[in-house]
C-alpha positions as CSV (number, residue, x, y, z in Angstrom):
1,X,35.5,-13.6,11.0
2,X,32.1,-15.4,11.6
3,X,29.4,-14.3,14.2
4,X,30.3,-17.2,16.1
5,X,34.3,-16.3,16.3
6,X,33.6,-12.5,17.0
7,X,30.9,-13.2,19.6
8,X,33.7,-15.4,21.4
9,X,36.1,-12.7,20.8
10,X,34.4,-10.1,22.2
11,X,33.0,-12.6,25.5
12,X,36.9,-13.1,25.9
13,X,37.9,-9.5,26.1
14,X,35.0,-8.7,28.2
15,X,36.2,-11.2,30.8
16,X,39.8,-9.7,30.8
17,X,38.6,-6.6,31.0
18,X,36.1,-7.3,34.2
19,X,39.2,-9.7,35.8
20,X,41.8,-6.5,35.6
21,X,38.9,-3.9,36.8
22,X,38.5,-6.3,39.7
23,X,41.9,-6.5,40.8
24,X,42.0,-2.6,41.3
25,X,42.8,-1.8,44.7
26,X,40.4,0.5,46.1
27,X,43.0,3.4,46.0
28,X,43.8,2.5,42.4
29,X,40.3,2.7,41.4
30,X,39.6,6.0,43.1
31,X,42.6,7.5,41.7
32,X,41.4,6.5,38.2
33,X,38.3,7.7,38.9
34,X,39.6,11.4,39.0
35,X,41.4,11.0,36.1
36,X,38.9,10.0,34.0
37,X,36.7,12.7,35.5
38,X,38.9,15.4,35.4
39,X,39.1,14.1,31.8
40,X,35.8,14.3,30.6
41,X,35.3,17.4,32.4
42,X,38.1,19.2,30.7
43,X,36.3,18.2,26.9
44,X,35.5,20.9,25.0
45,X,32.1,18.9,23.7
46,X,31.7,18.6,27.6
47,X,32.1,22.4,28.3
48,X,29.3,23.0,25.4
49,X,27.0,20.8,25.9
50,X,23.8,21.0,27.6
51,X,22.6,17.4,27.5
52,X,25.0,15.0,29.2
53,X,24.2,11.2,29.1
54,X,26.2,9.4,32.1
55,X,25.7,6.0,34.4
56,X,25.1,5.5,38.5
57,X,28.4,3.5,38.9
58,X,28.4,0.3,41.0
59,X,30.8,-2.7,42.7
60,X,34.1,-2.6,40.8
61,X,33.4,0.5,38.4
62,X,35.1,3.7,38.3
63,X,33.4,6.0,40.5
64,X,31.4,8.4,38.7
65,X,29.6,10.3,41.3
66,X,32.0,13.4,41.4
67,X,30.7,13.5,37.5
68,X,27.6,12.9,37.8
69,X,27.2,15.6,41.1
70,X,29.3,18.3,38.9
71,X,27.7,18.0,35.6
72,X,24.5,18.8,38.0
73,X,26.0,21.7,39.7
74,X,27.0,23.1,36.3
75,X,23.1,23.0,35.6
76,X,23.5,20.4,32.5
77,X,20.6,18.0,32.0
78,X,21.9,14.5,33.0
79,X,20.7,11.4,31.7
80,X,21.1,8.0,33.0
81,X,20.1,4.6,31.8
């Protein structure tokens, strides 16, 4: 594949991927939320590390503020971008 074609490729998927977070309901999306943190918090590279590097969710992102609150609470340095 060229740059050119993956580049496109990649712009395309992104766009799916955006469209289909989107048209989560907001029940959906908090659902999937716990899931996926329940998830990461179950890890065993979770449970031993010290050093967790995470995001401030926003608009139509999962919600990662239950993470974010209990990887502080577990007394784990947090990192955010």
């Amino acid at each position: 594949m060229s740059d050119d074609s993956v580049r496109s490729a990649k712009k395309a998927m992104r766009e799916r991927i955006l469209t289909a977070r989107a048209a989560l309901g907001p029940e959906r999306r908090a659902e999937l939320s716990v899931r996926v943190t329940e998830r990461l918090l179950a890890l065993p590279d979770y449970d031993g590390a010290e050093c967790v590097l995470g995001y401030a969710s926003f608009g139509t992102e999962l919600d990662t503020a239950e993470f974010l609150f209990r990887t502080l609470s577990w007394g784990k340095t947090l990192v955010l971008p």
